[in-house]
C-alpha positions in Angstrom: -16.5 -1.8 -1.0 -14.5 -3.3 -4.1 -14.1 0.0 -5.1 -12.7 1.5 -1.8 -10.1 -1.8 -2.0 -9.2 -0.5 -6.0 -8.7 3.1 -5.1 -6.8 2.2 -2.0 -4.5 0.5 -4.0 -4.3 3.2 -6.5 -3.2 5.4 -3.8 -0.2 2.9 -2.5 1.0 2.5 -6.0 0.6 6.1 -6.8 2.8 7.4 -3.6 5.5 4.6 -4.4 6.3 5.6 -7.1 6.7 9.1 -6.5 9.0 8.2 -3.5 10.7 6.1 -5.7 10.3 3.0 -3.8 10.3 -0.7 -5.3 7.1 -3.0 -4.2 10.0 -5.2 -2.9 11.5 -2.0 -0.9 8.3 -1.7 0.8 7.4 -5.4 1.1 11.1 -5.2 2.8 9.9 -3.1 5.5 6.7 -4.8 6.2 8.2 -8.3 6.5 5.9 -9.5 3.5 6.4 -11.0 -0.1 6.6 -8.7 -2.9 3.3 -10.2 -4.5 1.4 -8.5 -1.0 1.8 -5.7 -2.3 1.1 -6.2 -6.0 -2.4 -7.5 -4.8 -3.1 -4.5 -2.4 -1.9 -2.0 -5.6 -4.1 -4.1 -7.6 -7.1 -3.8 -5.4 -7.3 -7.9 -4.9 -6.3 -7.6 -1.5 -8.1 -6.2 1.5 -5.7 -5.1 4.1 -6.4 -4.7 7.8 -6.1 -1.3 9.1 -3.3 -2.4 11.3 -1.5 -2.9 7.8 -2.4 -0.1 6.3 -1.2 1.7 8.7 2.5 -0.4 8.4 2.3 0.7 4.8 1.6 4.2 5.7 4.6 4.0 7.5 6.5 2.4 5.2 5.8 5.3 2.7 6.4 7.9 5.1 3.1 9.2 4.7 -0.7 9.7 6.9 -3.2 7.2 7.0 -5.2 10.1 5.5 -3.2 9.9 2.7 -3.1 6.8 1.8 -7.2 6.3 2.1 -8.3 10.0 0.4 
């Protein structure tokens, strides 16, 4: 499972960047602090699927996407 939380992460950091998006632009959007989303790119947080699906929004991209 630690895996599937590391590649996860991967993927958020991954899209980010290519949208050119801060971790504090999308901790913005989600109403969280900036070090959420450090922990969920660095695979030491486990995000609900309710929030994964917030960030999926937040990148303007599928759930698919984001868990490929």
């Amino acid at each position: 499972m630690q895996e599937t939380v590391r590649k996860f992460g991967q993927n958020v950091k991954k899209i980010r960047l290519k949208k050119n998006m801060s971790q504090g632009d999308v901790s913005k959007i989600l109403g969280v602090h900036r070090t959420y989303i450090s922990g969920i790119e660095r695979g030491l947080r486990n995000p609900s699927l309710l929030t994964i699906e917030k960030i999926a929004k937040a990148l303007g991209v599928s759930l698919e996407k984001l868990i490929k």
